[in-house]
C-alpha positions as CSV (number, residue, x, y, z in Angstrom):
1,X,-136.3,84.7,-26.4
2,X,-139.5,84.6,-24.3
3,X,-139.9,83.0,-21.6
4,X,-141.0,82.9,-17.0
5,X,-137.7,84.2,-16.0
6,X,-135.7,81.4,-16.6
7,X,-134.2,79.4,-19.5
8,X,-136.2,77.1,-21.4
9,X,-135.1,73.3,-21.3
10,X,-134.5,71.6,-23.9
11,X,-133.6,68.0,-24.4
12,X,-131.1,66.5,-27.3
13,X,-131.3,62.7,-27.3
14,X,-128.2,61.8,-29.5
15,X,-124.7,62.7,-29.7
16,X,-123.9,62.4,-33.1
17,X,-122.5,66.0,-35.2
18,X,-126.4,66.6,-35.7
19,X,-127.6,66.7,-32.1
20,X,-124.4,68.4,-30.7
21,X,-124.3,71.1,-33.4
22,X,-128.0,71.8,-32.7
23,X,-127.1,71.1,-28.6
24,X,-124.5,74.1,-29.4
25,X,-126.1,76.5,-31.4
26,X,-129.4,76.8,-28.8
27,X,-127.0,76.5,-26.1
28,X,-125.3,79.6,-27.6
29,X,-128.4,81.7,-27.7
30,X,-129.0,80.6,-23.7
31,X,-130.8,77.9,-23.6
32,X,-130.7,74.9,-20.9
33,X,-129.7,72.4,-22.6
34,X,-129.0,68.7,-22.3
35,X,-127.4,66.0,-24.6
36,X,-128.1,62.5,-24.1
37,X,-125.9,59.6,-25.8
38,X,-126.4,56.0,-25.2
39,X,-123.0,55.2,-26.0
40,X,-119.7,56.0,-23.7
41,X,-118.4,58.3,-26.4
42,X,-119.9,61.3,-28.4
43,X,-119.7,61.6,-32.2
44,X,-122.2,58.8,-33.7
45,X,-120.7,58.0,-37.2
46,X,-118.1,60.9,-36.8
47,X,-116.9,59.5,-34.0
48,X,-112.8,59.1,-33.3
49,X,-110.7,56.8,-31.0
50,X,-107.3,57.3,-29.9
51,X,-105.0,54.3,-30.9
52,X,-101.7,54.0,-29.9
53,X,-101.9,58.0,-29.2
54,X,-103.0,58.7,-32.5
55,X,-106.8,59.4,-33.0
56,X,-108.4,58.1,-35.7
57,X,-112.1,58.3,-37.4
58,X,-114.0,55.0,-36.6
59,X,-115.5,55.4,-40.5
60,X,-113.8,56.8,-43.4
61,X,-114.8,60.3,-43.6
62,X,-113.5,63.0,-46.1
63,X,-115.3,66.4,-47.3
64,X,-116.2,68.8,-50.0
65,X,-115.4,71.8,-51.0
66,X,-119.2,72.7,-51.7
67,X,-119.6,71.8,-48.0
68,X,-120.5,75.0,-46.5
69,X,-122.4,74.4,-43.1
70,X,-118.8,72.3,-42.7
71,X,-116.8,74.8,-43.3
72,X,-118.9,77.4,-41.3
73,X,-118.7,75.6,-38.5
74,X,-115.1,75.1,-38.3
75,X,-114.7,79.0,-38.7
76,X,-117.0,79.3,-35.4
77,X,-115.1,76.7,-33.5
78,X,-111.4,77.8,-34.6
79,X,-110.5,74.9,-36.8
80,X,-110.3,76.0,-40.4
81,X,-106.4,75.9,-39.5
82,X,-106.9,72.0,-39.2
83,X,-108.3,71.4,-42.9
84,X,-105.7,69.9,-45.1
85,X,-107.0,69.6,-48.7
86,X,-105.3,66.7,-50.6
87,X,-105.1,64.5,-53.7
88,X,-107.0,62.0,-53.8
89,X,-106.4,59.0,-56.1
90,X,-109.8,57.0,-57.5
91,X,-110.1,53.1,-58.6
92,X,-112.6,50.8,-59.7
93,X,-112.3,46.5,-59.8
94,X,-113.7,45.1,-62.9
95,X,-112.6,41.7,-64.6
96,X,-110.3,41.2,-61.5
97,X,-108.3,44.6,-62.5
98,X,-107.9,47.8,-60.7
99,X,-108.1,50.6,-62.7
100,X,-107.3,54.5,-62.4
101,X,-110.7,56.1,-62.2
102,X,-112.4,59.4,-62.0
103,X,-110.5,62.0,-64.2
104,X,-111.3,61.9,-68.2
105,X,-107.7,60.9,-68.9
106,X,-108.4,57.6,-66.5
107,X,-111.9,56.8,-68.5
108,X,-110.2,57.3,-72.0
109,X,-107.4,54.0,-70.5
110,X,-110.2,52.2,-69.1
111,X,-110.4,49.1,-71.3
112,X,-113.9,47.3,-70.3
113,X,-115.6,50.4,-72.0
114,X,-115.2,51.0,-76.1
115,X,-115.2,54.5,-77.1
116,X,-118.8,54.5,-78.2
117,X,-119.9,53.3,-74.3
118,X,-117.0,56.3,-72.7
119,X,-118.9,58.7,-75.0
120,X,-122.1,57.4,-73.3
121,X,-120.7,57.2,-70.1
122,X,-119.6,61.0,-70.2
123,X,-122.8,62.3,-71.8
124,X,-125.3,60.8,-69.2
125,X,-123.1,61.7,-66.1
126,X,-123.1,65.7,-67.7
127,X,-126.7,65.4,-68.3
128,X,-126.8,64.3,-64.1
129,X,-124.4,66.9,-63.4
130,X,-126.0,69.8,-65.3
131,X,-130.0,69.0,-63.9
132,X,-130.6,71.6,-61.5
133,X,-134.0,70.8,-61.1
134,X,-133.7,66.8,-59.6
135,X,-137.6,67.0,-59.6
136,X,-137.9,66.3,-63.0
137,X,-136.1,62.6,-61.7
138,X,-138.0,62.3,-58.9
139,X,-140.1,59.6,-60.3
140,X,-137.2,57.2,-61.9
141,X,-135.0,54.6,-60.6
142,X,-131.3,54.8,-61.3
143,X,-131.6,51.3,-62.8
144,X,-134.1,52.5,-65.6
145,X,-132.8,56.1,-66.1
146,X,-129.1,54.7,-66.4
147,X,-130.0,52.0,-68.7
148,X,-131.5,54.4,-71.1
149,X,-129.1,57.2,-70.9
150,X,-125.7,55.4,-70.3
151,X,-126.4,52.0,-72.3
152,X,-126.7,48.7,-71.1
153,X,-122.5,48.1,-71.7
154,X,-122.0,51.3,-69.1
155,X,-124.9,49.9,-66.8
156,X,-123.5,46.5,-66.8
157,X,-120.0,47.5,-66.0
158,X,-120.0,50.4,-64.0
159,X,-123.5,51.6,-62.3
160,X,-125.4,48.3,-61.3
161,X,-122.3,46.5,-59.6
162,X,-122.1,49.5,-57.1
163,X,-125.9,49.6,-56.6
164,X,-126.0,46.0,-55.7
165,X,-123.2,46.8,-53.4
166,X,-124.6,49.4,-51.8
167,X,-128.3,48.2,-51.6
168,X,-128.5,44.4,-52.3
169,X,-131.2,42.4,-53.9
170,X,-132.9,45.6,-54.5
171,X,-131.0,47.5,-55.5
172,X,-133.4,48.3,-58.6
173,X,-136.2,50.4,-56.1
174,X,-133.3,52.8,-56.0
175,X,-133.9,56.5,-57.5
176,X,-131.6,58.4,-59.6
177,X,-131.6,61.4,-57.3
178,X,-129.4,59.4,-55.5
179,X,-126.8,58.8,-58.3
180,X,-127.2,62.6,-59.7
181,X,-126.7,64.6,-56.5
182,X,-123.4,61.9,-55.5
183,X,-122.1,62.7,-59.4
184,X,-122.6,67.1,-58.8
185,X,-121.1,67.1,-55.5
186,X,-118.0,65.1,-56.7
187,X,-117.8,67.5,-60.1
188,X,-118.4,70.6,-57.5
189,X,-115.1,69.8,-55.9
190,X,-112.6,69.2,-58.9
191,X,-110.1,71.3,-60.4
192,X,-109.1,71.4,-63.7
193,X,-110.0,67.6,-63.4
194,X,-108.1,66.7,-60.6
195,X,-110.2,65.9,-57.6
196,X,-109.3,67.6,-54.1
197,X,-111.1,66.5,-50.9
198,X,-110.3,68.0,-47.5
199,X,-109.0,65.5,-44.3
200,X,-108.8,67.1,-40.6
201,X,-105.9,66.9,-39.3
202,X,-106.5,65.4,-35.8
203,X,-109.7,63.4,-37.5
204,X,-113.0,64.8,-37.6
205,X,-113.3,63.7,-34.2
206,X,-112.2,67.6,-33.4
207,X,-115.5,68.8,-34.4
208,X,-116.8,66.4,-31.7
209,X,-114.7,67.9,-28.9
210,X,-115.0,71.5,-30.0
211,X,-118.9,71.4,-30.0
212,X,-119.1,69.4,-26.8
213,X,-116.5,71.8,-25.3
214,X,-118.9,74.5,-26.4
215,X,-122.2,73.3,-24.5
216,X,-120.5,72.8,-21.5
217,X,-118.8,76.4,-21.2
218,X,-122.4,77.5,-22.0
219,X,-124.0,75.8,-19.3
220,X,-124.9,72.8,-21.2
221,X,-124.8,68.8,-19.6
222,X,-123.6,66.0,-21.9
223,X,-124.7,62.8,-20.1
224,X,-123.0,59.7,-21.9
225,X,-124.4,56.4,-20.9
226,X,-128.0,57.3,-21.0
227,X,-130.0,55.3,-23.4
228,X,-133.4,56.6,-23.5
229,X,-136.4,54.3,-23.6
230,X,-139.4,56.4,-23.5
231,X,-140.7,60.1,-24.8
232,X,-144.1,61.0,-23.4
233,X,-145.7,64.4,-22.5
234,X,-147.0,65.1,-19.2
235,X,-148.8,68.5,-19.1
236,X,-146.8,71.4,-20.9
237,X,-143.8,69.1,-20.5
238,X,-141.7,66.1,-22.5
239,X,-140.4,64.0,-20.3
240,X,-137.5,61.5,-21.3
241,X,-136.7,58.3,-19.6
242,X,-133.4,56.4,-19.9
243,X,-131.9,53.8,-18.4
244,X,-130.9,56.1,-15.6
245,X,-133.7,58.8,-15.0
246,X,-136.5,61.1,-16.2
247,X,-135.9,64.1,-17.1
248,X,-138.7,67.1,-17.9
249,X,-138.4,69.6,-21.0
250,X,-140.2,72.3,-22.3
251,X,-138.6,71.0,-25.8
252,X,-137.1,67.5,-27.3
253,X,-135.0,67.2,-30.2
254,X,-134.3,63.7,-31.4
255,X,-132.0,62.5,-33.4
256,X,-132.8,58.5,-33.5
257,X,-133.3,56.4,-36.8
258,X,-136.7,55.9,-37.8
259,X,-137.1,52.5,-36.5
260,X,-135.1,53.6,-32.9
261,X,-138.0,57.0,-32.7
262,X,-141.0,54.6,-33.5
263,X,-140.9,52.3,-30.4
264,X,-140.0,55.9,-28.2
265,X,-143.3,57.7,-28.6
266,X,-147.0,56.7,-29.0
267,X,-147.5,58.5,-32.2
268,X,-150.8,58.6,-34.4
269,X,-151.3,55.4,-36.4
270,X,-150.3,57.5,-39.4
271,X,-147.1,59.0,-39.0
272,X,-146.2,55.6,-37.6
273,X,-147.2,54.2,-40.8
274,X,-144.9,56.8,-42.4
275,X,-141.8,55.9,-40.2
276,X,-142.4,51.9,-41.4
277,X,-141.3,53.6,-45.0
278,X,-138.0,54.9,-44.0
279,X,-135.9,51.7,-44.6
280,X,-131.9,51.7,-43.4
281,X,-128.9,49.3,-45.3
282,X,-126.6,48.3,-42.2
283,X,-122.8,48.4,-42.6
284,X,-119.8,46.7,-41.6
285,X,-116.7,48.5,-41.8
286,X,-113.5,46.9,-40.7
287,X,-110.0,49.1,-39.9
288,X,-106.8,47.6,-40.3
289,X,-103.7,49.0,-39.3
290,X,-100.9,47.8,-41.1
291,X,-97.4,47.9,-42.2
292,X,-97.8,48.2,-45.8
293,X,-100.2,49.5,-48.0
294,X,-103.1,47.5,-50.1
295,X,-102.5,49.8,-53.1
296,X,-101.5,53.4,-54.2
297,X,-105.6,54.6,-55.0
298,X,-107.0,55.9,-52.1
299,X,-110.9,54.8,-52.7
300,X,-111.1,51.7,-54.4
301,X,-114.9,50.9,-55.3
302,X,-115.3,47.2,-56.3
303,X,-117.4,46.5,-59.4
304,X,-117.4,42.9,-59.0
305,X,-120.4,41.6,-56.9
306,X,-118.2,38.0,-56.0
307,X,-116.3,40.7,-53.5
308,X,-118.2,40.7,-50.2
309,X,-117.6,44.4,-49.9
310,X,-117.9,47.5,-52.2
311,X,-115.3,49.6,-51.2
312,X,-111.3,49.4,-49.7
313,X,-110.6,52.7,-48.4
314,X,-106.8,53.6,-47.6
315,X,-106.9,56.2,-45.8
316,X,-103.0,56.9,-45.6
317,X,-103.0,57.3,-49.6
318,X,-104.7,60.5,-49.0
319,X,-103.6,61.2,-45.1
320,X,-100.3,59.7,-45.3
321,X,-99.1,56.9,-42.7
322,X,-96.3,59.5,-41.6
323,X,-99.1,61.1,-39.1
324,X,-99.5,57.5,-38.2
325,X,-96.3,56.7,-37.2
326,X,-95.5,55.1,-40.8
327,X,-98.7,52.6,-40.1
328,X,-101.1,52.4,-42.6
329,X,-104.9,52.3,-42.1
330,X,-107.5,51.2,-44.7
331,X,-111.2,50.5,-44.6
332,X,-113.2,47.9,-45.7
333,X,-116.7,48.3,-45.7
334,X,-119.7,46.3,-46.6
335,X,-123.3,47.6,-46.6
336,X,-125.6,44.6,-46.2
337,X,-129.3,44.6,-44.7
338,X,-129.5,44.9,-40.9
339,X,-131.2,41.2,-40.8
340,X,-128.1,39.6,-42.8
341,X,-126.5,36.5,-41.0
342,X,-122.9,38.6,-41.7
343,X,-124.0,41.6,-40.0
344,X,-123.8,39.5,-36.5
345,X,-120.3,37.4,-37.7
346,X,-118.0,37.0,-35.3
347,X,-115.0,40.0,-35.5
348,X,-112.9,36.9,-36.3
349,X,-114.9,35.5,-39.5
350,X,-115.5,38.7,-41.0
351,X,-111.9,39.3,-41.2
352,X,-110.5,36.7,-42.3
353,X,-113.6,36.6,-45.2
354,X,-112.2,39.9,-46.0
355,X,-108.6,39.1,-45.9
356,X,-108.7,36.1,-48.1
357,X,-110.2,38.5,-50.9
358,X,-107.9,41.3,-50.5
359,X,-105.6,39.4,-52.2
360,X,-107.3,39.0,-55.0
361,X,-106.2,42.9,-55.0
362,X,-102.9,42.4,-53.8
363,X,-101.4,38.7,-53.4
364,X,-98.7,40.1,-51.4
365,X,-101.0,41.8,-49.3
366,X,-101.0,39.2,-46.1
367,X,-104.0,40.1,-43.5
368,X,-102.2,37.7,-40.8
369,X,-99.3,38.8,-41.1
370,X,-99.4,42.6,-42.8
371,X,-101.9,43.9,-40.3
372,X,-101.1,44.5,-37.0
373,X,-104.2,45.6,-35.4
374,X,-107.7,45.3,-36.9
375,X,-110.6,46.6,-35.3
376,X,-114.5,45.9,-36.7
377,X,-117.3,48.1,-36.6
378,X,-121.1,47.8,-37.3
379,X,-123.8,50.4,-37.9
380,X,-127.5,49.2,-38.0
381,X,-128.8,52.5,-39.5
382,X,-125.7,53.4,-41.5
383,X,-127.2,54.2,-45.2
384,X,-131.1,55.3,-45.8
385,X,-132.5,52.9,-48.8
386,X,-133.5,56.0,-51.0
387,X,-136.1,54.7,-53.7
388,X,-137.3,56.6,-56.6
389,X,-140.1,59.1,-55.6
390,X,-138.4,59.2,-51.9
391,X,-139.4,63.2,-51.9
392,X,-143.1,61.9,-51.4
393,X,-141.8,60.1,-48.3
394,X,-139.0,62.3,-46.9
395,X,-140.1,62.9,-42.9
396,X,-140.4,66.6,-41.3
397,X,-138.5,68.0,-38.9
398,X,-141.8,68.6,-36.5
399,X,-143.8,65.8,-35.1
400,X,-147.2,65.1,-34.5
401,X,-146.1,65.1,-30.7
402,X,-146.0,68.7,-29.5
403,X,-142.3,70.2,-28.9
404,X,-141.0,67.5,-30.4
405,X,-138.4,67.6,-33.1
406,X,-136.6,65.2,-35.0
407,X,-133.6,64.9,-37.2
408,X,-132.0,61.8,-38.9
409,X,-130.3,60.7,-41.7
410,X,-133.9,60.3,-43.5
411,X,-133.9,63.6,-43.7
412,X,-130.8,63.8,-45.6
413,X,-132.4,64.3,-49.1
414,X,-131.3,64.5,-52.3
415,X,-127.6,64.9,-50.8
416,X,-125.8,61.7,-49.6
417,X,-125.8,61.6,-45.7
418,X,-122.6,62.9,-44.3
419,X,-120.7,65.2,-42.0
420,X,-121.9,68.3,-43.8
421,X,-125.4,67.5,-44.1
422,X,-125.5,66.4,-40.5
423,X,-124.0,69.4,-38.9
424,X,-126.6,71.8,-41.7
425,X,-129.7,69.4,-40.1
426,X,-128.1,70.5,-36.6
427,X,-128.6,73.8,-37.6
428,X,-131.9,73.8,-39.3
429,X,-133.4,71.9,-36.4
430,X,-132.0,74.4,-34.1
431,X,-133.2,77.3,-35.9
432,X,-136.9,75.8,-35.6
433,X,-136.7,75.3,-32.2
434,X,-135.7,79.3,-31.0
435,X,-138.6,80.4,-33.5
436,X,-141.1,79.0,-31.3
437,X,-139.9,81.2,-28.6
């Protein structure tokens, strides 16, 4: 590293796995470095809360065993001995029916497909999971691409209730890179057709306290509470404003949503054009703990668009409720735009909406009385809307602003967002940064 005899500063603005894993690695090859999170808690989507002594993920989180910058980091940080790899039942809702999902033997049971539309259904998804090249389906939408490789019967049933679940009205614009990368991570971690995923044990929340641990034996600051309203460069300097102080770096790396970045920094007229592109779905995610389960599957996507949410995820049927104290936790989530009426519900009405239709799962599943403590959360920014041709679109890590770098779920492309990918961006942005010095 070069430098005036002393350590460059450099600014992370976000405490979410991306901007503490890059907040770690430059703080690891001695860099100054500062974290900045709005909230009163690190983690961002990752993050974990403590409930009745037992700490628990805010969102449903689960990995891969094709996540490598995951399990890379865990190494570095001493926690490989808290990954538990575990069964992990599938379902899917159709014609007011759950049924088993995800393993061959499931599909060949699964009654709202004739054998003609499983054969379809099994040749288009090894068609997805065999392209290694996913420019070639750069330029499609998963609503064309699956109608002409999977049938309209398979389309109909399977593919489009789950895009209009995830994406809404338009959930048409979306491209297949999307579909194909989600089907070849999920075939990259089974086993003789049985599906593993890995759970921490502890929650994922760990990963939080081991990196933040990290950049403060290193020297690092983690200021929670600051919510930065300005980026602007004053000489050879950034300097970052928040609703505390300014602070002046010789670098910024940023780890805001599009939307959040745009109203930070006076940018040029185009790459604020570009920003306007990157669209986000919101979500709603509500946990309840219980004293009984919903079902025995643990992730239940709903193929029936009357459901005002696409997926019940009980966590305890693939962590079980024993390292809960025998309570059982499931999520319900609901992706929705960010200017949807539900999105600002009260905690009250969106529970209730989603109690009276878990019982169209389970009758004798009672939300009033079942669930002893349930807890809602939203994310404006939760799920990038990831049309066909998105590659042309996808932002850089470098800005037109000089020493200023930025990382983001946007960037996440063709893999689905996630703890792996946001840890890997951590790193990539990191690695950028020490090569300018």
């Amino acid at each position: 590293m070069k430098h005036d005899g002393k350590r460059p500063r450099i600014g992370v603005l976000g405490g979410g796995l991306a901007g503490l894993t890059a907040a770690y690695r430059l703080s690891e090859s001695g860099f100054d470095v500062t974290v900045l999170e709005r909230d009163g808690e690190l983690g961002g989507l990752a993050k974990a809360i403590n409930i009745d002594g037992f700490p628990i993920d805010v969102y449903y989180h689960h990995a891969f065993s094709s996540d490598a910058a995951l399990w890379g980091l865990c190494a570095e940080l001493g926690l490989s001995g808290s990954v538990r790899w575990l069964k992990s039942p599938m379902g899917y809702l159709t014609d007011g029916k759950v049924y088993q999902f995800g393993t061959i033997a499931s599909l060949l049971k699964f009654k709202p497909l004739g054998i003609a539309d499983k054969i379809r259904f099994i040749t288009s998804t090894l068609k997805l999971k065999s392209e290694r090249d996913l420019g070639k389906l750069e330029g499609f939408t998963a609503d064309e691409w699956l109608r002409r490789h999977a049938g309209e019967r398979v389309y109909e049933v399977i593919w489009k209730p789950l895009l209009v679940q995830k994406f809404g009205p338009r959930y048409d614009k979306i491209g297949i890179t999307f579909i194909a990368r989600k089907v070849q991570q999920r075939s990259e971690t089974r086993k003789l057709g049985q599906e593993s995923l890995a759970y921490m044990e502890g929650s994922f929340g760990l990963i939080t306290d081991a990196l933040a641990g990290r950049i403060r034996s290193n020297g690092g600051e983690i200021r929670t509470g600051a919510n930065v309203t300005r980026i602007s460069r004053d000489g050879d300097a950034l300097v970052v404003e928040d609703n505390k102080t300014k602070t002046r770096f010789d670098k910024v790396v940023a780890t805001f949503a599009p939307g959040v970045l745009k109203g930070l920094c006076d940018f040029p007229a185009e790459y604020r054009g570009g920003l306007d592109k990157l669209e986000h779905m919101a979500v709603i995610c509500a946990m309840l703990i219980a004293k009984k389960p919903v079902s025995g599957i643990y992730w239940l996507n709903v193929g029936d668009n009357s459901f005002p949410f696409g997926a019940v995820v009980e966590h305890t049927n693939l962590w079980g409720p024993e390292h809960y104290g025998g309570r059982h936790i499931t999520y319900i989530s609901k992706y929705l735009s960010p200017d949807d009426p539900v999105y600002k519900s009260k905690d009250k009405d969106i529970l209730g909406l989603f109690y009276r239709h878990i019982k169209r799962i389970n009758p004798l599943f009672d939300g009033e009385k079942d669930v002893t403590k349930a807890l809602v959360f939203r994310s404006m920014y939760a799920q990038p809307f990831i049309t066909a041709g998105y590659g042309a679109i996808k932002p850089g890590i470098k800005t037109p602003v000089e020493g200023l770098y930025w990382v983001s779920t946007s960037h996440i492309y063709p893999e689905d967002r996630g703890v792996n990918y946001s840890i890997k961006l951590g790193m990539e942005v990191s690695d950028l940064v020490k090569r300018g010095y």
